[in-house]
GUKOLFI-82174 format. One line per 4 residues: number of its first residue (from 1); their letters; for each residue x, y, z of N, C-alpha, C. Coordinates in nm, 2 decimals, decimal comma, m for minus. Layout:
# GUKOLFI-82174
NUM	a	X:Y:Z:X:Y:Z:X:Y:Z ~ ... $
END
This chain:
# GUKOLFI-82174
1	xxxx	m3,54:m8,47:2,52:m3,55:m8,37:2,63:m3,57:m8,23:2,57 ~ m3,67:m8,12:2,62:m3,68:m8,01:2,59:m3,62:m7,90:2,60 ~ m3,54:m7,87:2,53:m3,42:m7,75:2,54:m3,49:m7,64:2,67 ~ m3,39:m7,60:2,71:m3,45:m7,49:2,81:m3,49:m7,36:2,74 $
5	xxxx	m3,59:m7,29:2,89:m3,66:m7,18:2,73:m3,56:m7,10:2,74 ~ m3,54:m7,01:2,60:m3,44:m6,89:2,58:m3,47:m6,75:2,65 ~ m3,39:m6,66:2,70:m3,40:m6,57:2,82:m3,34:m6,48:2,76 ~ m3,41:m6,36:2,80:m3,31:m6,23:2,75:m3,22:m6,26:2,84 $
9	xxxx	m3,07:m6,21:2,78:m2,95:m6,20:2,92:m2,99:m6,12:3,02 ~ m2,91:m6,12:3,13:m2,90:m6,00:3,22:m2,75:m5,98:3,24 ~ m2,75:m5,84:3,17:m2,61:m5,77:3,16:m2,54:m5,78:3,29 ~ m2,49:m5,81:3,34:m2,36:m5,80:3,47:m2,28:m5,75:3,45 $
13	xxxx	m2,27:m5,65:3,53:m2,08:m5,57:3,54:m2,02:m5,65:3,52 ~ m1,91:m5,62:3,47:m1,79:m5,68:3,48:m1,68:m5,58:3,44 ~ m1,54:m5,59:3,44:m1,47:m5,53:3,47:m1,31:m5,60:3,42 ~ m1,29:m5,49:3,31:m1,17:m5,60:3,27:m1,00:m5,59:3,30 $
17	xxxx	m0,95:m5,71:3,37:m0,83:m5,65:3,45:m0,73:m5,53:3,40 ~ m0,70:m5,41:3,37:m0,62:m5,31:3,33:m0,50:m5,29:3,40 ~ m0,44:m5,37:3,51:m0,31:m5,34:3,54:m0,21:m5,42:3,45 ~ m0,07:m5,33:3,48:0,04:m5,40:3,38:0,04:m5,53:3,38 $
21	xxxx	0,05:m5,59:3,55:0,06:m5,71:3,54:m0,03:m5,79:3,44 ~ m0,18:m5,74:3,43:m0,24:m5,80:3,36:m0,26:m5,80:3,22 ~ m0,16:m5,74:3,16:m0,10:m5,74:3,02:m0,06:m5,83:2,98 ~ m0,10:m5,91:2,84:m0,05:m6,00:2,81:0,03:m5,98:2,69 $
25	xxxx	0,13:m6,04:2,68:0,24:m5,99:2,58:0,32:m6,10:2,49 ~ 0,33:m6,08:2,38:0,35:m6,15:2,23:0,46:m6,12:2,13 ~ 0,47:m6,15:2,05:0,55:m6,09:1,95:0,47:m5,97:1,87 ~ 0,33:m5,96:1,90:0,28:m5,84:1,80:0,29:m5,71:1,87 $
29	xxxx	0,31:m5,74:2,04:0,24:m5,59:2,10:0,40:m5,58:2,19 ~ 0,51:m5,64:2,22:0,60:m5,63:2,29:0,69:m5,50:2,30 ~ 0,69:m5,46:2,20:0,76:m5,31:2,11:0,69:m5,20:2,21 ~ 0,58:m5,20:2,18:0,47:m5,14:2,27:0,48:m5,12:2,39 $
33	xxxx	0,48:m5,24:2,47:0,51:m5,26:2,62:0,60:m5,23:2,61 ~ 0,76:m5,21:2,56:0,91:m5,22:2,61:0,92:m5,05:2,60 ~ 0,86:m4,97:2,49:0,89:m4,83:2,49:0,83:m4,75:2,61 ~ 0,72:m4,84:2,65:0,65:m4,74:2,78:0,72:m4,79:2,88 $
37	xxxx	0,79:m4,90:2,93:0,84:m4,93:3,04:1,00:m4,85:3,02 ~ 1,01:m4,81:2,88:1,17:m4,71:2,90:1,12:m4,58:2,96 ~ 1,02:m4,54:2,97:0,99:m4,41:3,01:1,08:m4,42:3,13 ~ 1,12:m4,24:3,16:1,12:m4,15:3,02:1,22:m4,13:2,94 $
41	xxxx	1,31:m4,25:2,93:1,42:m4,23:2,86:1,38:m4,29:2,68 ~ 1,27:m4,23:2,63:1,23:m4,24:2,51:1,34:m4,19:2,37 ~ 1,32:m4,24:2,27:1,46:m4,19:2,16:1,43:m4,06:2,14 ~ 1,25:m4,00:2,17:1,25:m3,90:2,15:1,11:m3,80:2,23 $
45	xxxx	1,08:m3,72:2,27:0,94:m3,71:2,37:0,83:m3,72:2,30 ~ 0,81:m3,76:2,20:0,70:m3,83:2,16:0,69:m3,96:2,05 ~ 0,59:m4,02:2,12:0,59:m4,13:2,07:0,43:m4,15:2,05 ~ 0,43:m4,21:1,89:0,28:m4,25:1,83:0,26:m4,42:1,84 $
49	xxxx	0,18:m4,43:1,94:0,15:m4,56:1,96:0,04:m4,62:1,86 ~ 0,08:m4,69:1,74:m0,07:m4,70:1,68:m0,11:m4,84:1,65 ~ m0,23:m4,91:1,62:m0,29:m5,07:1,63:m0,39:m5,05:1,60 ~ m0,46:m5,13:1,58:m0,59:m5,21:1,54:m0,65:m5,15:1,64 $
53	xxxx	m0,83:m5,18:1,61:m0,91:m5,16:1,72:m0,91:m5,29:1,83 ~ m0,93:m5,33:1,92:m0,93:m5,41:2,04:m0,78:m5,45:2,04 ~ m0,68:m5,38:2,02:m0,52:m5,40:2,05:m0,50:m5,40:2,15 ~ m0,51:m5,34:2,25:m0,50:m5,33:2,35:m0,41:m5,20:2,40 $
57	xxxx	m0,39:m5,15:2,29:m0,36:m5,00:2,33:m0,46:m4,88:2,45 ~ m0,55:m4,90:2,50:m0,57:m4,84:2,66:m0,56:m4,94:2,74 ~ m0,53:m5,07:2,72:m0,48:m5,13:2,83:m0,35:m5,05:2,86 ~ m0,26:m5,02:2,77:m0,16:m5,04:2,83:m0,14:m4,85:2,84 $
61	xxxx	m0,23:m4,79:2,79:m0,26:m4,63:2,86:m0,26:m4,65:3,03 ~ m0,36:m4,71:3,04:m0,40:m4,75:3,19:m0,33:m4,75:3,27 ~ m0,21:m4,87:3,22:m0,11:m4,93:3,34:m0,02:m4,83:3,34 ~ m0,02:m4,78:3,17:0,16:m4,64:3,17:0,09:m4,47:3,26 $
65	xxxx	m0,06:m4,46:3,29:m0,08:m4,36:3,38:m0,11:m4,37:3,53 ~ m0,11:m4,52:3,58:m0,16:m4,55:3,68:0,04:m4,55:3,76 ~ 0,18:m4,59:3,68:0,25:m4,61:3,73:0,37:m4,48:3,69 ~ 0,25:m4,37:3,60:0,35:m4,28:3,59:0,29:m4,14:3,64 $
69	xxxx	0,13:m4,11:3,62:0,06:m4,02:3,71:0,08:m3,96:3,56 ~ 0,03:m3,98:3,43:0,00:m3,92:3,31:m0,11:m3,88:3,33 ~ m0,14:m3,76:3,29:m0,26:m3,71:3,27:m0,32:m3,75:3,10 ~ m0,45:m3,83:3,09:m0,47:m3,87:2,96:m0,60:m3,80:2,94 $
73	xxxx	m0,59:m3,77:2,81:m0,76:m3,69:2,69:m0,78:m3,76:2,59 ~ m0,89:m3,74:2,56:m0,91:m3,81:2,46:m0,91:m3,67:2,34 ~ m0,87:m3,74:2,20:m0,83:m3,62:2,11:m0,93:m3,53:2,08 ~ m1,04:m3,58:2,03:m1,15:m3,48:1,99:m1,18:m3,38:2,13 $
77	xxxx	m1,12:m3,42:2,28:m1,12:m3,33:2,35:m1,02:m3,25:2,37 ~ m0,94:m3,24:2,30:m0,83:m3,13:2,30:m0,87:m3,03:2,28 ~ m0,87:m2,89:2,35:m0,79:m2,78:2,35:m0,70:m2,69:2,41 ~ m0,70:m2,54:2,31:m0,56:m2,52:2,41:m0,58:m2,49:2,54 $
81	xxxx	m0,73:m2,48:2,59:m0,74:m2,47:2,78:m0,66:m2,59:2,83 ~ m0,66:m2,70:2,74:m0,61:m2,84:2,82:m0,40:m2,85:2,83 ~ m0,36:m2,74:2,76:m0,22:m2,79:2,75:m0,14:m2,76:2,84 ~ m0,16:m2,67:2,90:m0,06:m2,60:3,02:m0,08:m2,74:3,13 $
85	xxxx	m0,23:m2,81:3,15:m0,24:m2,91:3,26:m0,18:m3,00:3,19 ~ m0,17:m3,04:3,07:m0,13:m3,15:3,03:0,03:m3,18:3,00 ~ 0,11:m3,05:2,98:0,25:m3,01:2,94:0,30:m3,05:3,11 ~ 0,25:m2,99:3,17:0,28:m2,95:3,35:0,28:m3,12:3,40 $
89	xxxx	0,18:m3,20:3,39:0,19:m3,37:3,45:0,36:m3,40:3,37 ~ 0,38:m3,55:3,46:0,44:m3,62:3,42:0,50:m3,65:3,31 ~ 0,42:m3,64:3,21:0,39:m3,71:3,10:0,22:m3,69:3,03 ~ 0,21:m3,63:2,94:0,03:m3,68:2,86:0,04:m3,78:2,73 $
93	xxxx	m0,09:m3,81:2,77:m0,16:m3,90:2,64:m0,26:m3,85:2,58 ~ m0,20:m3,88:2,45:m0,39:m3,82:2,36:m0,43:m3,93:2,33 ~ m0,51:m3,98:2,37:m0,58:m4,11:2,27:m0,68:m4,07:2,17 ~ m0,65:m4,16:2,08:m0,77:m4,23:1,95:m0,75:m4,06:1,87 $
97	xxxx	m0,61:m4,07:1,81:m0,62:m3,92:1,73:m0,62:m3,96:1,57 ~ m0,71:m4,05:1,53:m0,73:m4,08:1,45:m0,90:m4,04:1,41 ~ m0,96:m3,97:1,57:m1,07:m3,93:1,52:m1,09:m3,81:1,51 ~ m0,94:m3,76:1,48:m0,94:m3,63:1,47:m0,92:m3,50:1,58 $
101	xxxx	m0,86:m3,41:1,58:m0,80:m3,35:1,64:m0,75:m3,18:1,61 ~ m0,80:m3,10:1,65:m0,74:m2,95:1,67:m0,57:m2,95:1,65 ~ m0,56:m2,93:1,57:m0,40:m2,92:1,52:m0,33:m2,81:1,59 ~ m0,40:m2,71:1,60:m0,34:m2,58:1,69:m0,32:m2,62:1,83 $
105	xxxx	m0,43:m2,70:1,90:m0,42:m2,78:2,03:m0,28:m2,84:2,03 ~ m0,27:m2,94:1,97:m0,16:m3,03:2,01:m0,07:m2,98:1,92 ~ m0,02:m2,89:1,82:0,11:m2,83:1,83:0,16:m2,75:1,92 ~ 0,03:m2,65:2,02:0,11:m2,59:2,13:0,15:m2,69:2,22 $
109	xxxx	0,06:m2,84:2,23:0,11:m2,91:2,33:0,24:m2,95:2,36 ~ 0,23:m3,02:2,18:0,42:m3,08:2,15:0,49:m2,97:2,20 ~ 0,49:m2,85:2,19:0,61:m2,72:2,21:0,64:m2,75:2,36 ~ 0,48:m2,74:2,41:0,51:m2,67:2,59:0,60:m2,82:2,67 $
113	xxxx	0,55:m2,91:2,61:0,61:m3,04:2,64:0,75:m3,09:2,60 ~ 0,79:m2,99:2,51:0,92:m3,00:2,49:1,01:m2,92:2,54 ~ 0,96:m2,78:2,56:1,02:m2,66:2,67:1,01:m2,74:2,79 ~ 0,92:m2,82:2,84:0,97:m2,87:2,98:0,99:m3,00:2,98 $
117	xxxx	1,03:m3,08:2,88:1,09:m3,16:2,91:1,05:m3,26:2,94 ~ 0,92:m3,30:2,93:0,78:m3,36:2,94:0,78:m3,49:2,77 ~ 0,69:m3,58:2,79:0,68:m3,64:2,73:0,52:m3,69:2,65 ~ 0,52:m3,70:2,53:0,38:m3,70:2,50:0,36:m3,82:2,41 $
121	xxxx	0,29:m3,91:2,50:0,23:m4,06:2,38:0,12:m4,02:2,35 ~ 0,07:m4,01:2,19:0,00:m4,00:2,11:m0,10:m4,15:2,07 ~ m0,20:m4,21:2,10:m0,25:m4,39:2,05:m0,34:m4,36:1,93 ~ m0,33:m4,41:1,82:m0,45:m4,44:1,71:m0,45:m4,54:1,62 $
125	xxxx	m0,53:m4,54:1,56:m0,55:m4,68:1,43:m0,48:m4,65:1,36 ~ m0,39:m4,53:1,34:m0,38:m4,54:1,21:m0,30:m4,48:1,22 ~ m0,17:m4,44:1,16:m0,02:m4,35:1,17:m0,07:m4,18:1,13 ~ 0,03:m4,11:1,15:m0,02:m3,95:1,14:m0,03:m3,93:1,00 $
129	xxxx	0,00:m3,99:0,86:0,03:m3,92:0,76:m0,14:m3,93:0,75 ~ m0,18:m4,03:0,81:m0,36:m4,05:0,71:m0,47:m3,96:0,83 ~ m0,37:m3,86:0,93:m0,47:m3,80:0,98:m0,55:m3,65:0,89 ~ m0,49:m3,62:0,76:m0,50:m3,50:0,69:m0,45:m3,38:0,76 $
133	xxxx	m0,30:m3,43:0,82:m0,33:m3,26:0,93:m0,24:m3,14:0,79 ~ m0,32:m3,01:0,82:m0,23:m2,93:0,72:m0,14:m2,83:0,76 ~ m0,13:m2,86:0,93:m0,03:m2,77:0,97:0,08:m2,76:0,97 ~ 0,18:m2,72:0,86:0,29:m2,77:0,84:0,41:m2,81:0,96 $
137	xxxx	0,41:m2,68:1,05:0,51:m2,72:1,18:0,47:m2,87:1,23 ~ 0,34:m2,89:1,28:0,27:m3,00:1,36:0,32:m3,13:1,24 ~ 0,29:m3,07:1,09:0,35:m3,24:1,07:0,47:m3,25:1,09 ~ 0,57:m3,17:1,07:0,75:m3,21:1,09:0,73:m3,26:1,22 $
141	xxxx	0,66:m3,20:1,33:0,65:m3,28:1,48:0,62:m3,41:1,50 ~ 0,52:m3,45:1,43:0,46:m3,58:1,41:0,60:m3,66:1,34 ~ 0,66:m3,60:1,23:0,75:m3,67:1,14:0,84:m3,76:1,27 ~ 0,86:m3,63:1,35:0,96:m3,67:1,44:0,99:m3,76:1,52 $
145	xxxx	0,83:m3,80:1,57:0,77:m3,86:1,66:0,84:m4,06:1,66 ~ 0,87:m4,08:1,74:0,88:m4,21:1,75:0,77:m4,31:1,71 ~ 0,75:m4,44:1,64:0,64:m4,47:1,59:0,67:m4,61:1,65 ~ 0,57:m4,68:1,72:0,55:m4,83:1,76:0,38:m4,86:1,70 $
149	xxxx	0,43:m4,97:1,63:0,30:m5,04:1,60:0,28:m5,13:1,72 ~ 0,16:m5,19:1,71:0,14:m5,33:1,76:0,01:m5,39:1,63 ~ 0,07:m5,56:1,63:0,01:m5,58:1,54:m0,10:m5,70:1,59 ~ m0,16:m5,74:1,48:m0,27:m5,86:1,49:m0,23:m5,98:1,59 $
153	xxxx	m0,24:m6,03:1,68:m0,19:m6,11:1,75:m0,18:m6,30:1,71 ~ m0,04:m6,38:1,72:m0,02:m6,45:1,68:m0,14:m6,62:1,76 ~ m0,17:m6,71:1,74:m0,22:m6,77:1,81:m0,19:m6,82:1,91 ~ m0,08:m6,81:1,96:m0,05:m6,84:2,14:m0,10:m6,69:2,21 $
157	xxxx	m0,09:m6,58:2,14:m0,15:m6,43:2,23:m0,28:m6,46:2,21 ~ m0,34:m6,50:2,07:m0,51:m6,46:2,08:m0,56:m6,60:2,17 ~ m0,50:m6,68:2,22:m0,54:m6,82:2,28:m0,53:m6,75:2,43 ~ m0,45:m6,68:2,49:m0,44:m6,61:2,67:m0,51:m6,50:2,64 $
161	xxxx	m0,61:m6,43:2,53:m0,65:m6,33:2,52:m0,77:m6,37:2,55 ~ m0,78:m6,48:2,48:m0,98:m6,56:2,48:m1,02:m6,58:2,65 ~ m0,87:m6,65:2,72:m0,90:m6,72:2,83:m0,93:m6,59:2,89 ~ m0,82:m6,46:2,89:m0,85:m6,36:2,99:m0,99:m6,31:2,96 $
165	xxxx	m1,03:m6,27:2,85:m1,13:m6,22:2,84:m1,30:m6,25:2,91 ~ m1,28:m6,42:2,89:m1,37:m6,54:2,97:m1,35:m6,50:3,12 ~ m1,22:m6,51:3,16:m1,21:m6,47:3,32:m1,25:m6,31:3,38 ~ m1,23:m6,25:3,26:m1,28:m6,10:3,32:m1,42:m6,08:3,36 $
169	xxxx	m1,48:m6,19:3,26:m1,62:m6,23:3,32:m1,68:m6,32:3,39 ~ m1,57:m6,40:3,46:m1,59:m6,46:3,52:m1,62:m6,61:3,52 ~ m1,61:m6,65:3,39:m1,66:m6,79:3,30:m1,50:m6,84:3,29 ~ m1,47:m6,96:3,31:m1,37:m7,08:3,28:m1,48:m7,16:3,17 $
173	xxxx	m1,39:m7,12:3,07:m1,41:m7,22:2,93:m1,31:m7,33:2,93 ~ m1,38:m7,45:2,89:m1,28:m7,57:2,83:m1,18:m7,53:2,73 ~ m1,06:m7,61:2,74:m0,95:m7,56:2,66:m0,96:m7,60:2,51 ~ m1,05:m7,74:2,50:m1,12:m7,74:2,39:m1,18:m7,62:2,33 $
177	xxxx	m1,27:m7,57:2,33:m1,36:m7,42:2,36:m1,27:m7,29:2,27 ~ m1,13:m7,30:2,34:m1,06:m7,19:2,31:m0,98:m7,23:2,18 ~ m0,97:m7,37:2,17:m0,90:m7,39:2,06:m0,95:m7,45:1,99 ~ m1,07:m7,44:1,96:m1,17:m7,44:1,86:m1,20:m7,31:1,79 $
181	xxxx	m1,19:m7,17:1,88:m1,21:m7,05:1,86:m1,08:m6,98:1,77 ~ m0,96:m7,03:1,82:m0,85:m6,97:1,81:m0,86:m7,04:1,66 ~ m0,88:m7,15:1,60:m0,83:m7,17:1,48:m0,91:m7,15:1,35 ~ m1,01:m7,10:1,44:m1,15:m7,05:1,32:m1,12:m6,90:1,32 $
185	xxxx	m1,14:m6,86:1,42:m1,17:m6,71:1,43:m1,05:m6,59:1,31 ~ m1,11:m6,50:1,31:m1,02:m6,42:1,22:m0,88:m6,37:1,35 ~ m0,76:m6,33:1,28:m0,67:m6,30:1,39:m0,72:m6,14:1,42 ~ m0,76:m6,14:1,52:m0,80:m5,98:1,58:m0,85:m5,99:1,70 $
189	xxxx	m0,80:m5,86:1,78:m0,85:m5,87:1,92:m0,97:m5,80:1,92 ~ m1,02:m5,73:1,83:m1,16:m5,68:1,83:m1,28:m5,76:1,82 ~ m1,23:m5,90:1,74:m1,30:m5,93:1,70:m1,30:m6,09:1,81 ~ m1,18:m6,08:1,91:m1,20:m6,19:2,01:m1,32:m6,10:2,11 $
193	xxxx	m1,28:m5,98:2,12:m1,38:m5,94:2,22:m1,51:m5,93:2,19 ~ m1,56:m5,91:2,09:m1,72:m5,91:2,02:m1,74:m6,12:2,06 ~ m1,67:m6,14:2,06:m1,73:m6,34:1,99:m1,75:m6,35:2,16 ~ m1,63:m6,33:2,22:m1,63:m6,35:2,39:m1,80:m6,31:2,45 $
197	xxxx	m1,85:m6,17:2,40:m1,95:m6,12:2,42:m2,04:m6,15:2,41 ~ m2,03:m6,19:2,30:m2,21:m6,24:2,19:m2,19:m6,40:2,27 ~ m2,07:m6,46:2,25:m2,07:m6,62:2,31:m2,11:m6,62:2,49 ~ m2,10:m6,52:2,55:m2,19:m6,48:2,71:m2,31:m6,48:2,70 $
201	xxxx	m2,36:m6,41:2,61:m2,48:m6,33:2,62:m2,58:m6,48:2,54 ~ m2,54:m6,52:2,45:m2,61:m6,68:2,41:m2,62:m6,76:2,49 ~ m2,53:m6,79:2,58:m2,50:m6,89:2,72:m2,63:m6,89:2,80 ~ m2,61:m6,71:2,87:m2,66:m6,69:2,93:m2,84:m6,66:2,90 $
205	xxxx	m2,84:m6,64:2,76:m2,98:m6,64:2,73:m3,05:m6,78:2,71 ~ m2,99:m6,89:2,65:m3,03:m7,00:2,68:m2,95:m7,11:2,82 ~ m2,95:m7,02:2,91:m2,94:m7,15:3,00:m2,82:m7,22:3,02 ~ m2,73:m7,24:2,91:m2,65:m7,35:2,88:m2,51:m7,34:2,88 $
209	xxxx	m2,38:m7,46:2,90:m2,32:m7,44:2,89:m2,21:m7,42:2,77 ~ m2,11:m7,34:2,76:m2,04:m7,24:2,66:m2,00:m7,43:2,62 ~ m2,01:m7,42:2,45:m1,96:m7,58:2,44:m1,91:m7,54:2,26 ~ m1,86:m7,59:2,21:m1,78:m7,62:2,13:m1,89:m7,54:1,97 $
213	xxxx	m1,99:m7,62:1,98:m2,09:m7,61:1,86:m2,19:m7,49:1,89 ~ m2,19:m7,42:2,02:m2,22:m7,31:2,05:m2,16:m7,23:2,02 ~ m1,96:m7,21:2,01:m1,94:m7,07:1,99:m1,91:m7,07:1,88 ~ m1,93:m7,19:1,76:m1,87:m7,17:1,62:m2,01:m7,13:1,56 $
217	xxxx	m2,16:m7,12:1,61:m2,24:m7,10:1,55:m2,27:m6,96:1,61 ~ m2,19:m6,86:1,72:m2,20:m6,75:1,76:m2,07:m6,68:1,68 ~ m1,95:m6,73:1,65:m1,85:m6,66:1,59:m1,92:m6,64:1,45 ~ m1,99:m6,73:1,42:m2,03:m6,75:1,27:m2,12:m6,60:1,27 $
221	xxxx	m2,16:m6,57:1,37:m2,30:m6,50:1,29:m2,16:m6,31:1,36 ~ m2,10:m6,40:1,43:m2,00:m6,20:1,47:m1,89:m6,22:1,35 ~ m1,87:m6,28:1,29:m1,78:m6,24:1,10:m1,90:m6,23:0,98 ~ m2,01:m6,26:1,03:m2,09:m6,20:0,94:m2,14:m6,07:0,95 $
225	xx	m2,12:m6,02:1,10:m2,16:m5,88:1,07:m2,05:m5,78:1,10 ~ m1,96:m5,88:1,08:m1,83:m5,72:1,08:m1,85:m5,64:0,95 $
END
């Protein structure tokens, strides 16, 4: 029989669930989830949330501003026009301050946030010592800062992570499918979301259904190009 002919994809929206409820939760990322649901009774008003890439750390930005009315920036957009709005909300978030960040920004932030009593989650890859900052006050702030990792996810999280990810787009894979993936694949949620991706976009370019010997020869070629 003649394979069907291969088709560029056609990208489709999609849209991937971001409420709490839709969090899924493990022994890697639990720490995570449990300190934003103490808000605001934190050990201390700031807390550095930091993980991997595809961790799921703005998932859970998402849910902690949609149920707290946080005002969130992303860090390379800090400055000090932004603090007074950001000290004044509920609570702020800086995300991804691992790509760097105005040090004068977010030490007037920590201050004004601490004069009112306000609380500030900080998300990045990577903990503050490896951000080079050289402003002495801002590091003892950071020192101070409450620290939650979340780590690489165990195989029962990266196995509800594959399924969610397939349903955000709308595809039911066989459970074979997923645990075929889950025992090959590297442990990372970056790297379930690239395979989930590339393994759509092959499907849908040839015609066919997501099958076992299809995604080991799509994961094969997304650990080759990490």
């Amino acid at each position: 029989m003649a394979e069907p002919p291969h088709q560029l994809p056609l990208e489709l929206p999609h849209e991937a669930a971001l409420s709490r409820e839709d969090f899924l939760v493990g022994s890697s990322n639990r720490a995570a989830l449990e300190i934003l649901e103490r808000w605001p009774d934190w050990p201390s008003p700031v807390v550095v949330l930091a993980g991997p890439v595809g961790s799921g750390k703005s998932h859970l930005v998402q849910a902690f501003q949609d149920e707290t009315g946080a005002v969130v920036v992303s860090a390379p957009d800090l400055t000090e026009a932004c603090v007074d709005t950001l000290a004044a909300a509920p609570a702020a978030v800086l995300e991804d301050a691992h790509l760097g960040v105005d040090e004068t920004a977010l030490f007037h932030l920590l201050n004004a946030a601490r004069q009112a009593g306000k609380t500030v989650l900080i998300t990045s890859r990577t903990w503050p010592a490896s951000w080079k900052i050289t402003l002495p006050d801002l590091v003892s702030r950071l020192r101070a800062a409450t620290p939650v990792e979340i780590l690489e996810p165990d195989d029962d999280l990266l196995r509800r992570v594959l399924v969610k990810l397939f349903a955000d787009r709308q595809i039911s894979v066989e459970r074979s499918v997923i645990d075929y993936l889950v025992v090959r694949m590297e442990r990372s949620l970056g790297v379930a979301l690239r395979a989930v991706e590339a393994i759509d976009r092959e499907a849908l370019a040839g015609r066919v259904k997501i099958t076992r010997p299809l995604a080991g020869r799509v994961l094969e070629n997304v650990h080759k190009g990490q």
